[in-house]
PDB file of N, CA, C and O in Angstrom:
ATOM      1  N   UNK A   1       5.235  20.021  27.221  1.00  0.00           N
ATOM      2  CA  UNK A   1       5.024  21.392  27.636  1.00  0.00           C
ATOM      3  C   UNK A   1       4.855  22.281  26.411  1.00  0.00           C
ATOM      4  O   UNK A   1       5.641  22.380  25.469  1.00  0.00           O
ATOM      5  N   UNK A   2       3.738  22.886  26.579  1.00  0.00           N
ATOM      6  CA  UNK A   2       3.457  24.112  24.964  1.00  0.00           C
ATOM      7  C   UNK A   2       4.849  25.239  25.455  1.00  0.00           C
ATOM      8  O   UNK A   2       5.073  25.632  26.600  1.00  0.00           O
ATOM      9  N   UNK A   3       5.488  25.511  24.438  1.00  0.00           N
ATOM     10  CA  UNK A   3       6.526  26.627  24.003  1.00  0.00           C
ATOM     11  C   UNK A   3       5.858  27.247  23.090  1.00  0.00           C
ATOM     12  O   UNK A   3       5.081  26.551  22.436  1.00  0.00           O
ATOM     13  N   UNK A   4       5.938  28.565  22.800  1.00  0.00           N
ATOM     14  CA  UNK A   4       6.263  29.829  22.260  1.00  0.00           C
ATOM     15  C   UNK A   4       7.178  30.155  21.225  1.00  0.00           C
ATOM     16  O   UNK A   4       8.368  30.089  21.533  1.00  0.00           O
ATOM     17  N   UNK A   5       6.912  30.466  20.160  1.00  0.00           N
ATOM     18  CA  UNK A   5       7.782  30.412  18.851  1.00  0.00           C
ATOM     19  C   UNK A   5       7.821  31.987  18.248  1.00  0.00           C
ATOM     20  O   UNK A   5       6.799  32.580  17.905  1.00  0.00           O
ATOM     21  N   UNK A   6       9.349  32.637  18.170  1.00  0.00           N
ATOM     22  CA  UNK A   6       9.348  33.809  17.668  1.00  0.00           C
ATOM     23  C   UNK A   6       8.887  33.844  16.097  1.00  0.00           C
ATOM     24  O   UNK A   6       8.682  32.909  15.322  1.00  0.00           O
ATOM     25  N   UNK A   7       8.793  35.326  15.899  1.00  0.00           N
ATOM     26  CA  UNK A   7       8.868  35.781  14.489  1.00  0.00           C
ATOM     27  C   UNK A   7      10.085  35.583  14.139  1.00  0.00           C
ATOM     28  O   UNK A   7      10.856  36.134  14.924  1.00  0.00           O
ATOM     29  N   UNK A   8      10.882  34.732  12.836  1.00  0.00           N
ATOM     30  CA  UNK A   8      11.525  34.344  12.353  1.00  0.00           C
ATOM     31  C   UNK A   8      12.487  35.548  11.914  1.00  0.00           C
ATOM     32  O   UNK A   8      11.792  36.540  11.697  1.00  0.00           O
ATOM     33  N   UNK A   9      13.713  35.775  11.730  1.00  0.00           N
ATOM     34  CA  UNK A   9      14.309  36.531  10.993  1.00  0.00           C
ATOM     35  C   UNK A   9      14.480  36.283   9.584  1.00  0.00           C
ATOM     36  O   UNK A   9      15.416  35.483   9.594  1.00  0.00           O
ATOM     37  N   UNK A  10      14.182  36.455   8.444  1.00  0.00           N
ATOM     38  CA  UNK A  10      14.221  35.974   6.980  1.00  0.00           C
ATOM     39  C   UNK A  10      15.693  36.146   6.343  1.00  0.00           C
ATOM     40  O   UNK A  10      16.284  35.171   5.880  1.00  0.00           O
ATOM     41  N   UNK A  11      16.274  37.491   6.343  1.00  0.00           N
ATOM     42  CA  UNK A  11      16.807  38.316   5.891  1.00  0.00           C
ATOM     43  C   UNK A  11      17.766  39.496   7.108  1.00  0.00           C
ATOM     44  O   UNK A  11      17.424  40.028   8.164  1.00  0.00           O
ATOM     45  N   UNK A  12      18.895  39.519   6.403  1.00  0.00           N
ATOM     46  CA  UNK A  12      19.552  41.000   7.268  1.00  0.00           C
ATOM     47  C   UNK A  12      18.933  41.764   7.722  1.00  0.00           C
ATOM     48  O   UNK A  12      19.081  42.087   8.901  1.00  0.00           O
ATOM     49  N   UNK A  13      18.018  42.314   6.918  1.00  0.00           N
ATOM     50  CA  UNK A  13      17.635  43.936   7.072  1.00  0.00           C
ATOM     51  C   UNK A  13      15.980  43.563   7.965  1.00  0.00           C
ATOM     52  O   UNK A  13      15.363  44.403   8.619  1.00  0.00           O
ATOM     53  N   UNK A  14      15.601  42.293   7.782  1.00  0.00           N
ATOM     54  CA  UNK A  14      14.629  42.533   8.120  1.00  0.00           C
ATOM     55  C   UNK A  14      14.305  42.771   9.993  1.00  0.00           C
ATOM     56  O   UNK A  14      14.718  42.361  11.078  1.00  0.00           O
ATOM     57  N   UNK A  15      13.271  43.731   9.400  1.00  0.00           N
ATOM     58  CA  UNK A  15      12.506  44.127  11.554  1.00  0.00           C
ATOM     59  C   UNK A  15      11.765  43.477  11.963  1.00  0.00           C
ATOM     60  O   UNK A  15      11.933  42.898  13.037  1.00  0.00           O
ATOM     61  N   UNK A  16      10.395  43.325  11.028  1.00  0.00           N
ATOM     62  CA  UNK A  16       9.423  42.678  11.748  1.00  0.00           C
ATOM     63  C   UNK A  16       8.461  42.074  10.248  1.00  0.00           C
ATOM     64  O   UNK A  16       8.920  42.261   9.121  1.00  0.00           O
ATOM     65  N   UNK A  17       7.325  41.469  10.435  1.00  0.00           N
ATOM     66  CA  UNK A  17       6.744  40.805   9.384  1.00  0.00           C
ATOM     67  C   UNK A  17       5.039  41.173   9.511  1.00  0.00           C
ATOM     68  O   UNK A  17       4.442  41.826  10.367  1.00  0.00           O
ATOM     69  N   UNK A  18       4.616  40.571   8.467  1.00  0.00           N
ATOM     70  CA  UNK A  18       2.976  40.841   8.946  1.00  0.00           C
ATOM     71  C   UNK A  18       2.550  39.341   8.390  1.00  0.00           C
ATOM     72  O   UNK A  18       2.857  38.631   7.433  1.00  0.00           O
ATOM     73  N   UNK A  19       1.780  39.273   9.387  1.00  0.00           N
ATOM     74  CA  UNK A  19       1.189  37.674   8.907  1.00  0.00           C
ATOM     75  C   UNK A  19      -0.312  37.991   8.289  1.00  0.00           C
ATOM     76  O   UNK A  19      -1.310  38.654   8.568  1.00  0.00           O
ATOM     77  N   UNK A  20       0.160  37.115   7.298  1.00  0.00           N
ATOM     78  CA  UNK A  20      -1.205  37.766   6.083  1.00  0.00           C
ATOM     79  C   UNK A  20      -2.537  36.608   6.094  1.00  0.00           C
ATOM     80  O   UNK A  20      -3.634  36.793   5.566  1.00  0.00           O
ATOM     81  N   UNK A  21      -2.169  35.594   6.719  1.00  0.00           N
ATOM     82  CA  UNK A  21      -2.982  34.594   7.248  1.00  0.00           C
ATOM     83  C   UNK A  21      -2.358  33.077   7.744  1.00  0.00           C
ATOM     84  O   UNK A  21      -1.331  32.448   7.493  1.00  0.00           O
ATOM     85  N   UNK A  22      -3.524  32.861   8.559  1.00  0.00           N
ATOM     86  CA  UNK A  22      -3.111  31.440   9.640  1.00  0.00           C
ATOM     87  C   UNK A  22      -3.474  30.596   8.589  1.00  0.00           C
ATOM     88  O   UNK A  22      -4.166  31.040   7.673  1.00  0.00           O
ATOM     89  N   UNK A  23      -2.964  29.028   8.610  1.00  0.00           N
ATOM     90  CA  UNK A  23      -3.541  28.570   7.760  1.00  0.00           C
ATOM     91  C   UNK A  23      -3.826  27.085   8.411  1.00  0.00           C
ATOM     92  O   UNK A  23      -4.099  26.074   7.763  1.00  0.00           O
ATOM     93  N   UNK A  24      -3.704  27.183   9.802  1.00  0.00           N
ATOM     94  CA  UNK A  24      -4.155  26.582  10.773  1.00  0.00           C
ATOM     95  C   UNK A  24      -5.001  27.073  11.825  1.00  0.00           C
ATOM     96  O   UNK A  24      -5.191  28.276  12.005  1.00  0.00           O
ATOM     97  N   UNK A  25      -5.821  25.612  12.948  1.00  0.00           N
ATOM     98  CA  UNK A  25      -6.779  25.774  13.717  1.00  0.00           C
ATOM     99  C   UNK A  25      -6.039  25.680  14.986  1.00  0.00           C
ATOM    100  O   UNK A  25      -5.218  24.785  14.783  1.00  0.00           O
ATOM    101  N   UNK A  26      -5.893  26.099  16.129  1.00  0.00           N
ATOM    102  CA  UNK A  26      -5.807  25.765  17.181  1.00  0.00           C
ATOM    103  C   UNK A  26      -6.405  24.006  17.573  1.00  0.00           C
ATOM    104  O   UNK A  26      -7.565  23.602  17.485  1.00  0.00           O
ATOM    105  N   UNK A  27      -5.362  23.341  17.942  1.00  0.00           N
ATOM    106  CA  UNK A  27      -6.274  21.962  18.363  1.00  0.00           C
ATOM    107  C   UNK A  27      -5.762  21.328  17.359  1.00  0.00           C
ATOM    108  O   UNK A  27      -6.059  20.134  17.302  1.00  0.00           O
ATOM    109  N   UNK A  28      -4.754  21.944  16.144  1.00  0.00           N
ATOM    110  CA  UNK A  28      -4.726  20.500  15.300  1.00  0.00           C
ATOM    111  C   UNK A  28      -3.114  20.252  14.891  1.00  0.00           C
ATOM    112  O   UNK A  28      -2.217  21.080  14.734  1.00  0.00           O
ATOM    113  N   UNK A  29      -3.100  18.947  14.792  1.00  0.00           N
ATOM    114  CA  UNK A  29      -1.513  18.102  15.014  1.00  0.00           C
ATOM    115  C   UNK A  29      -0.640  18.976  13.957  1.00  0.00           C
ATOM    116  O   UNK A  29      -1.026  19.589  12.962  1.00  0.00           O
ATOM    117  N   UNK A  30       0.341  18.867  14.365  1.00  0.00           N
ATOM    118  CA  UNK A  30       1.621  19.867  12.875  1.00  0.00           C
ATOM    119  C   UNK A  30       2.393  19.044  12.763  1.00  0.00           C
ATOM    120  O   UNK A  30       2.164  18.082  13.497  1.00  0.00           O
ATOM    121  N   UNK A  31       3.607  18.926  11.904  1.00  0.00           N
ATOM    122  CA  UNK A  31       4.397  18.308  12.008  1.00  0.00           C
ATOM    123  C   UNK A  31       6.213  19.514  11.045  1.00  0.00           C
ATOM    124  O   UNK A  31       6.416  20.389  10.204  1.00  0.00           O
ATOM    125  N   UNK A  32       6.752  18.872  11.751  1.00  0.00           N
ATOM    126  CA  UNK A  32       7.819  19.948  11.843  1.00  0.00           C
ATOM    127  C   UNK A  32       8.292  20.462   9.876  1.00  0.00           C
ATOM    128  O   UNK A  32       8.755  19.812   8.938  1.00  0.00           O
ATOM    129  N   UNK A  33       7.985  21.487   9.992  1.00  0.00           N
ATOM    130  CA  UNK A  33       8.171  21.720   8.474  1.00  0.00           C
ATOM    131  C   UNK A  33       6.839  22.216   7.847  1.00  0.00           C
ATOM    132  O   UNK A  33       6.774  22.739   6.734  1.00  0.00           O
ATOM    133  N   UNK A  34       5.773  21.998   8.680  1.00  0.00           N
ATOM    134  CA  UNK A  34       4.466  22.145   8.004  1.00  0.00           C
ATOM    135  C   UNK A  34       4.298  23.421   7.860  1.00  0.00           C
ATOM    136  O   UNK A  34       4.903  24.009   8.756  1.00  0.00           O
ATOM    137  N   UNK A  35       3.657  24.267   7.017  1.00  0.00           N
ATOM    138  CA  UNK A  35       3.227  25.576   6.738  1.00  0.00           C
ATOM    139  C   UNK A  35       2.054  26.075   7.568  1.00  0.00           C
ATOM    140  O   UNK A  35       0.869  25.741   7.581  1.00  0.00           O
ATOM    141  N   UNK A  36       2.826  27.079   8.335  1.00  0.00           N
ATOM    142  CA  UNK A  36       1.468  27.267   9.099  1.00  0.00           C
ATOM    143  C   UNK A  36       0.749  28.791   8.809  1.00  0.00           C
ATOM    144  O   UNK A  36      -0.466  28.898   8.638  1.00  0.00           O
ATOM    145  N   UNK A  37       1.693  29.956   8.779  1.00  0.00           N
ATOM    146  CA  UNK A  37       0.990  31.225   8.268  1.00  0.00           C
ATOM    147  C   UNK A  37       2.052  31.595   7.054  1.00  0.00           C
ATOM    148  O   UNK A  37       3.214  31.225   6.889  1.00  0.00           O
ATOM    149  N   UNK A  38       1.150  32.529   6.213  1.00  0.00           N
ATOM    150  CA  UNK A  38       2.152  33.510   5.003  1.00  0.00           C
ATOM    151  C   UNK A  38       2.451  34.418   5.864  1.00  0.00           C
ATOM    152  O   UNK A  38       1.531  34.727   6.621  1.00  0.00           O
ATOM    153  N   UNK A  39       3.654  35.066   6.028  1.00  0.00           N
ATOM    154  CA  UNK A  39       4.301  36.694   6.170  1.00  0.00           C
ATOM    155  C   UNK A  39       4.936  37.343   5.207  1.00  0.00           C
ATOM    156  O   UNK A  39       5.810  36.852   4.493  1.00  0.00           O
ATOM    157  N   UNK A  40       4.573  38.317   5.163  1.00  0.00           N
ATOM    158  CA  UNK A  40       4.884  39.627   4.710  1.00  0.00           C
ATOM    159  C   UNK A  40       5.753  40.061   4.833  1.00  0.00           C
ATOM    160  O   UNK A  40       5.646  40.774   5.831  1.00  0.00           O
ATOM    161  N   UNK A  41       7.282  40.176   4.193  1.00  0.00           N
ATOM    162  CA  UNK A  41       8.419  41.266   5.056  1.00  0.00           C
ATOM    163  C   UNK A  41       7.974  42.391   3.928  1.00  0.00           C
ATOM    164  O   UNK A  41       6.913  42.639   3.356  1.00  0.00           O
ATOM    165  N   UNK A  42       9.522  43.041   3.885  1.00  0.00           N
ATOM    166  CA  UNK A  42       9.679  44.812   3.389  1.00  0.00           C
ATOM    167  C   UNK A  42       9.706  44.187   2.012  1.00  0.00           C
ATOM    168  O   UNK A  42       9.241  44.794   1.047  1.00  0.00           O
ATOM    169  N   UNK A  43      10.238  42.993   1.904  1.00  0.00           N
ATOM    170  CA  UNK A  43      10.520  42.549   0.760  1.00  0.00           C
ATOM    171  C   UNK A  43       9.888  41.377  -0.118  1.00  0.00           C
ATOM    172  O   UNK A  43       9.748  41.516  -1.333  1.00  0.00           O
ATOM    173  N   UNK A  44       9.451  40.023   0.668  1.00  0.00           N
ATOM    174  CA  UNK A  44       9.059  38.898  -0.067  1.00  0.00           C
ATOM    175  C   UNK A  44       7.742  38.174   0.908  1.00  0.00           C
ATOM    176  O   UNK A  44       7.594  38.227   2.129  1.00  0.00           O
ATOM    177  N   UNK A  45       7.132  37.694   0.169  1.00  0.00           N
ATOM    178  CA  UNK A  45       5.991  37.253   0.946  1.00  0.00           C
ATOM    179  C   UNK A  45       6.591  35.228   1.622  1.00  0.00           C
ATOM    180  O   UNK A  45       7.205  34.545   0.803  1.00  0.00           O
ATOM    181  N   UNK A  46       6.361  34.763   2.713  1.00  0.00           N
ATOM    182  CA  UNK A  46       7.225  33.530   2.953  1.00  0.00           C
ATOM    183  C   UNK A  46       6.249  32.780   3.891  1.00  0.00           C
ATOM    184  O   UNK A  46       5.305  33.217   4.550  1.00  0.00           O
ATOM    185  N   UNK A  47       6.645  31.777   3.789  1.00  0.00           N
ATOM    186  CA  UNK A  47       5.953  30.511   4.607  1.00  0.00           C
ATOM    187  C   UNK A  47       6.711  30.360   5.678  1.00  0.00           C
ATOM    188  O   UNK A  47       7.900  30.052   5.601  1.00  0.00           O
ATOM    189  N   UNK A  48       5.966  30.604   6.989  1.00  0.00           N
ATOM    190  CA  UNK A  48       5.719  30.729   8.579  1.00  0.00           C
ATOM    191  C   UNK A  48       5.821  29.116   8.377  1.00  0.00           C
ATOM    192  O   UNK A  48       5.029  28.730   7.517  1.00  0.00           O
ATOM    193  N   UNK A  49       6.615  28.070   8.969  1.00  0.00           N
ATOM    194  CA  UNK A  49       6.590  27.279   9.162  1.00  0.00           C
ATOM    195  C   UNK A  49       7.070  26.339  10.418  1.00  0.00           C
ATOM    196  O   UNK A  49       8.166  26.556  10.934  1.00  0.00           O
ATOM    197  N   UNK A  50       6.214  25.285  10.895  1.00  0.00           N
ATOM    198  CA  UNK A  50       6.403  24.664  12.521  1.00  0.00           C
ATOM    199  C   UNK A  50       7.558  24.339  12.388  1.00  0.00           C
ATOM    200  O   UNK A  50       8.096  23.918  11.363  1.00  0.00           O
ATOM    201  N   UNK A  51       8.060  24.529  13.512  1.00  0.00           N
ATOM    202  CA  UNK A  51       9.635  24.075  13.696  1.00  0.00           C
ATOM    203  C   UNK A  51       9.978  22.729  14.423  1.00  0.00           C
ATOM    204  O   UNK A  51      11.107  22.243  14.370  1.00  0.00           O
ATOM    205  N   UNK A  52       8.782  22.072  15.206  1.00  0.00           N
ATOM    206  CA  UNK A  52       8.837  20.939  15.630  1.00  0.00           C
ATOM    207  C   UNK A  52       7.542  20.563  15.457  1.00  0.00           C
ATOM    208  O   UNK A  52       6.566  21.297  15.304  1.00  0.00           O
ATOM    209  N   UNK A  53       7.629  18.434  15.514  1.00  0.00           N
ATOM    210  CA  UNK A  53       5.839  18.573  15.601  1.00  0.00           C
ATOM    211  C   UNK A  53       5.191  18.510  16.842  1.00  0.00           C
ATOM    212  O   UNK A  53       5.970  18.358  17.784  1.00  0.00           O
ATOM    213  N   UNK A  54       4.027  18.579  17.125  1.00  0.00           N
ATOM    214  CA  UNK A  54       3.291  18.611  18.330  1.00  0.00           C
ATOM    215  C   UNK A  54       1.818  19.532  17.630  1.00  0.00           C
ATOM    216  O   UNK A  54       1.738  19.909  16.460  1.00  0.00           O
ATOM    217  N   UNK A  55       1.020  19.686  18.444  1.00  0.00           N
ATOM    218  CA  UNK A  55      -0.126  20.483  18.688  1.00  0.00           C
ATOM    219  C   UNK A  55      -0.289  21.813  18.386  1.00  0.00           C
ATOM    220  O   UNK A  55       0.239  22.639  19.131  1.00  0.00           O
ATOM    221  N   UNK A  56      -1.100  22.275  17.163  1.00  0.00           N
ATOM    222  CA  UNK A  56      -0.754  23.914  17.194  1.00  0.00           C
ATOM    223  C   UNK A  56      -1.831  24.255  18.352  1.00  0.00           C
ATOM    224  O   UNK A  56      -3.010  23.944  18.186  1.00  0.00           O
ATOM    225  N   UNK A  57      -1.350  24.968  19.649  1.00  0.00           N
ATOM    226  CA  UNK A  57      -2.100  25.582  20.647  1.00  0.00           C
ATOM    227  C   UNK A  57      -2.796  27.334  20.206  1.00  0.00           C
ATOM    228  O   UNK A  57      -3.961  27.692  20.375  1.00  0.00           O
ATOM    229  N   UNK A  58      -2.146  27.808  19.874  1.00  0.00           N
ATOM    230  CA  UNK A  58      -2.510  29.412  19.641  1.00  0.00           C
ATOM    231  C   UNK A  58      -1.554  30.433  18.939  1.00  0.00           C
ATOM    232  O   UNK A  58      -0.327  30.516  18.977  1.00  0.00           O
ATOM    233  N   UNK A  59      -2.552  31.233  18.245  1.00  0.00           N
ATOM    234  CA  UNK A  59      -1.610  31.987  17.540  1.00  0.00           C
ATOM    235  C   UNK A  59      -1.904  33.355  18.301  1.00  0.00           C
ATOM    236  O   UNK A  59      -2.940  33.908  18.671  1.00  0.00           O
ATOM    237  N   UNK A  60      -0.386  33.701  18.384  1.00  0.00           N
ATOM    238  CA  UNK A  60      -0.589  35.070  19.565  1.00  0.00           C
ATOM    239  C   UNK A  60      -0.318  36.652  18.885  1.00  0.00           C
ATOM    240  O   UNK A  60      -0.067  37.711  19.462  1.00  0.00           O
ATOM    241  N   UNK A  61      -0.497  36.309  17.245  1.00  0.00           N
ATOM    242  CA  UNK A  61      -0.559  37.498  16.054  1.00  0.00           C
ATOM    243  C   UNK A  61      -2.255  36.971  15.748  1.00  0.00           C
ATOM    244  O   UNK A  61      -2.902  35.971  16.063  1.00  0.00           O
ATOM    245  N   UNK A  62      -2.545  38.217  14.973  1.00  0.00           N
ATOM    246  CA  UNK A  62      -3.994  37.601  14.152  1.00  0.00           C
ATOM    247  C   UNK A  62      -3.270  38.132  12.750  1.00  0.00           C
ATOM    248  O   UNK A  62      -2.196  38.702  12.559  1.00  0.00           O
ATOM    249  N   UNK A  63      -4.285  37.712  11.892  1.00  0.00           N
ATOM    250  CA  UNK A  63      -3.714  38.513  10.465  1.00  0.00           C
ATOM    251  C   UNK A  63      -4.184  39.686  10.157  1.00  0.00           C
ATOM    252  O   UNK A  63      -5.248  40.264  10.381  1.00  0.00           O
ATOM    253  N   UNK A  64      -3.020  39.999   9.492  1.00  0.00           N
ATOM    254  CA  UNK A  64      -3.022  42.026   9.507  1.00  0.00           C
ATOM    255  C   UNK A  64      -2.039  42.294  10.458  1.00  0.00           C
ATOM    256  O   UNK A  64      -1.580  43.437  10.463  1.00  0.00           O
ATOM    257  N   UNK A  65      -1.636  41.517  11.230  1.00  0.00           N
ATOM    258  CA  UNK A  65      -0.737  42.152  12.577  1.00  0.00           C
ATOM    259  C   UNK A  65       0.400  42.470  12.006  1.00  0.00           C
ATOM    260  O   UNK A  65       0.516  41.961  10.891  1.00  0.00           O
ATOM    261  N   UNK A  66       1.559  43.319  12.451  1.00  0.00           N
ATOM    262  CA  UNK A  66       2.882  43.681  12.300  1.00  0.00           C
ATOM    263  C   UNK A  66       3.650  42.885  13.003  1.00  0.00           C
ATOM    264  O   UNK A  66       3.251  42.928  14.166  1.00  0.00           O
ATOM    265  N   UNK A  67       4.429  42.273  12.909  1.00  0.00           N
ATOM    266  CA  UNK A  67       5.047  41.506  14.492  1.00  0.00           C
ATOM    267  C   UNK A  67       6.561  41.772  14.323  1.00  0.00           C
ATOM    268  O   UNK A  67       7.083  41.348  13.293  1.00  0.00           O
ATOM    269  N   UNK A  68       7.500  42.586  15.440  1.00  0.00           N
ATOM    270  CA  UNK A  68       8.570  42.263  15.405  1.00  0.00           C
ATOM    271  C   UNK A  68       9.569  41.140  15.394  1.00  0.00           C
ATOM    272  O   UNK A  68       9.540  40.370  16.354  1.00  0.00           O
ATOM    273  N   UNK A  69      10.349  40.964  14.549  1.00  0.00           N
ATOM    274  CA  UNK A  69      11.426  39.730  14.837  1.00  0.00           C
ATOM    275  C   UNK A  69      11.731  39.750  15.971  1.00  0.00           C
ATOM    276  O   UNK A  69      12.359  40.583  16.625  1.00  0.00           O
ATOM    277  N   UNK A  70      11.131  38.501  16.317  1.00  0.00           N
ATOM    278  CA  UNK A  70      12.127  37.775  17.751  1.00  0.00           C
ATOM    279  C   UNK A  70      10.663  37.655  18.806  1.00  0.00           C
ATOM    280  O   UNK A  70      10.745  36.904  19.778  1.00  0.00           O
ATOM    281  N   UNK A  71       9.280  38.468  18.543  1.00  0.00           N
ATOM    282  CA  UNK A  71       8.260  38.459  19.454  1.00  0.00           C
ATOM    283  C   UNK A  71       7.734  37.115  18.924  1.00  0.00           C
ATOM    284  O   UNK A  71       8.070  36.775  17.790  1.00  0.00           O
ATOM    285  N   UNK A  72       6.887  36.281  19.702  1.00  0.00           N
ATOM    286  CA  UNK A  72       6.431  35.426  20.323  1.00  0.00           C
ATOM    287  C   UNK A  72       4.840  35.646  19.349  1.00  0.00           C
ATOM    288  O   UNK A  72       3.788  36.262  19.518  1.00  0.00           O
ATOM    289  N   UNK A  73       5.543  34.567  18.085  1.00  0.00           N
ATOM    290  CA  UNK A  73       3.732  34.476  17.554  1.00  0.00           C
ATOM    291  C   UNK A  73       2.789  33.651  17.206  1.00  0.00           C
ATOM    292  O   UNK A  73       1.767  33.844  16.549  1.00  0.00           O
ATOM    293  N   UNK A  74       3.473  32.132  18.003  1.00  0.00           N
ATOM    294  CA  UNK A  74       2.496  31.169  18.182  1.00  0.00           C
ATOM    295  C   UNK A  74       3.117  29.807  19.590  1.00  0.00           C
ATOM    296  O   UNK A  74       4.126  29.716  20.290  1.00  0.00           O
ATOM    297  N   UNK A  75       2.491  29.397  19.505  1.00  0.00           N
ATOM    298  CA  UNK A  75       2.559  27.978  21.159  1.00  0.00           C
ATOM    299  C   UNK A  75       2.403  27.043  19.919  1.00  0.00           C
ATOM    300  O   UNK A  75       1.815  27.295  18.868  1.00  0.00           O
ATOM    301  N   UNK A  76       3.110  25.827  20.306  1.00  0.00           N
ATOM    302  CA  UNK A  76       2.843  24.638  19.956  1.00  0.00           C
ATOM    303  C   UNK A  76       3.162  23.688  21.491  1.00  0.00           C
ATOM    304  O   UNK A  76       4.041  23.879  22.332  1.00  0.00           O
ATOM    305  N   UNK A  77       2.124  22.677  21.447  1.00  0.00           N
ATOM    306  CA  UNK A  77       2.310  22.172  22.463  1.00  0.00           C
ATOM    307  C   UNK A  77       3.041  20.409  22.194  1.00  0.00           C
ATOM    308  O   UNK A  77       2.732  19.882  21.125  1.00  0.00           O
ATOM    309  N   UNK A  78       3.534  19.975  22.714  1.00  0.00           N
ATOM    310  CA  UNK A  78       4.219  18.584  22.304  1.00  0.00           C
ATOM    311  C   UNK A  78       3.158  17.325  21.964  1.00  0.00           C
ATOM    312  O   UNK A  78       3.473  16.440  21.168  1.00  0.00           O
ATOM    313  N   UNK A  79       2.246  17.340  22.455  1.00  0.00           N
ATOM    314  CA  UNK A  79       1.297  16.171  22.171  1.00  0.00           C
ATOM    315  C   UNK A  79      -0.526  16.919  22.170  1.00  0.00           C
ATOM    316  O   UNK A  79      -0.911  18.070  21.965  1.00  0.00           O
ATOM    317  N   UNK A  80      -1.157  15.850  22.442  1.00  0.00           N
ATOM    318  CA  UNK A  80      -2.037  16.396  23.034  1.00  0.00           C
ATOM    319  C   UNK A  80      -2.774  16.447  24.323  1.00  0.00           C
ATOM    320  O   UNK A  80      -3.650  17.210  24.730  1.00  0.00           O
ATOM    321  N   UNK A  81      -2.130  15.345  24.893  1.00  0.00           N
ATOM    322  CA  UNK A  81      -2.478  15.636  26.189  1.00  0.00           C
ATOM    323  C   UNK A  81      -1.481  16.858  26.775  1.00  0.00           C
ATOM    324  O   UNK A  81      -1.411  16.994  27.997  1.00  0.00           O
ATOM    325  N   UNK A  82      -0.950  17.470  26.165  1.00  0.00           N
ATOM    326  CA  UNK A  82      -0.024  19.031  26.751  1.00  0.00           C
ATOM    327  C   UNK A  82      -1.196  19.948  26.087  1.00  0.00           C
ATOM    328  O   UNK A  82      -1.498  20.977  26.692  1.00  0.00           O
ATOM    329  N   UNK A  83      -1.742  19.692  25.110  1.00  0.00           N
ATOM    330  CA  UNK A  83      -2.538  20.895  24.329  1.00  0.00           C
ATOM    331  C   UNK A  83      -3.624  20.728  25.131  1.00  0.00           C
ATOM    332  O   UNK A  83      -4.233  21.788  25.281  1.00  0.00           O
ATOM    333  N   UNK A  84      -4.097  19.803  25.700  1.00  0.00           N
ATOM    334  CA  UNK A  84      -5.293  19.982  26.520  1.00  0.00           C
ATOM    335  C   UNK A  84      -4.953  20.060  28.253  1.00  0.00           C
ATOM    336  O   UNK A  84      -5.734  19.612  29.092  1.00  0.00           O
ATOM    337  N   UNK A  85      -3.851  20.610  28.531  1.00  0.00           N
ATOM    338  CA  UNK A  85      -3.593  20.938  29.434  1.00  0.00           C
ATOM    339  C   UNK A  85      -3.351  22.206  29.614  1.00  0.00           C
ATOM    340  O   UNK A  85      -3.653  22.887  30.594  1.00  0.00           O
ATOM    341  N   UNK A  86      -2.634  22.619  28.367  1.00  0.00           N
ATOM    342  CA  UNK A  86      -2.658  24.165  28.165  1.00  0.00           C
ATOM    343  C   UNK A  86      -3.628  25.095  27.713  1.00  0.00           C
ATOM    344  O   UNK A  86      -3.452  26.311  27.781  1.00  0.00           O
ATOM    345  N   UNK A  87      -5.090  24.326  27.056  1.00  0.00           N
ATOM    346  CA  UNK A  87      -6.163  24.620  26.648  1.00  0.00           C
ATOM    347  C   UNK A  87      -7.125  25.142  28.030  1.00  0.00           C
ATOM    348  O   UNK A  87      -7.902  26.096  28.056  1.00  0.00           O
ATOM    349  N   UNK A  88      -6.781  24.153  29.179  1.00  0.00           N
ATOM    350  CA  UNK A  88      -7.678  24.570  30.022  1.00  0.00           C
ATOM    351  C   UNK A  88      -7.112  25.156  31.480  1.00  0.00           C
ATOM    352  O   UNK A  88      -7.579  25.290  32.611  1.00  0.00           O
ATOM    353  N   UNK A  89      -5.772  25.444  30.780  1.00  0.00           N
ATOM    354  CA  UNK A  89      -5.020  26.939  31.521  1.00  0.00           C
ATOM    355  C   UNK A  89      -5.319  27.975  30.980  1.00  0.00           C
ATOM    356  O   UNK A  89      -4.854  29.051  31.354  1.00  0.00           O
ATOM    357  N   UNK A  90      -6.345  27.829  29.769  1.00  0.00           N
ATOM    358  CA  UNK A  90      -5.929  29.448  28.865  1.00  0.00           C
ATOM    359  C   UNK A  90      -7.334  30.007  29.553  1.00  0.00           C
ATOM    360  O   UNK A  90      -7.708  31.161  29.342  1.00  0.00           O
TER     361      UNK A  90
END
């Protein structure tokens, strides 16, 4: 089943982040740890990274976006027959 992955909290103080670019495609395998976008906080620039492996399905920031901690800014789906199930739900 594709899940939904928040904006990370880095830091105490931090609110929200800006993702300064994807550095992935929709459609292609991750594996847990892999680097997927740079963000931006108030303070340090950091590596957005998959938290499990499976399928990157969609990123639901583009770059340039602001995103609050805790909102919802990418799907990974568990295999690929889930990514192509959730591909042709989208």
């Amino acid at each position: 089943m594709a899940e939904t992955y928040p904006m990370p909290k880095w830091g105490l103080s931090m609110e929200e982040g800006v993702i300064t670019e994807w550095q992935i495609e929709p459609g292609q395998p991750v594996t847990e740890g892999q680097v997927l976008a740079l963000v931006e906080t108030d303070k340090i620039e950091v590596e957005l990274e998959s938290p499990v492996n499976g399928v990157f399905a969609r990123a639901l920031a583009a770059d340039g976006d602001e995103v609050k901690v805790g909102t919802p800014v990418m799907v990974i789906a568990a295999d690929e027959a889930d990514y192509a199930s959730f591909a042709a739900g989208s």
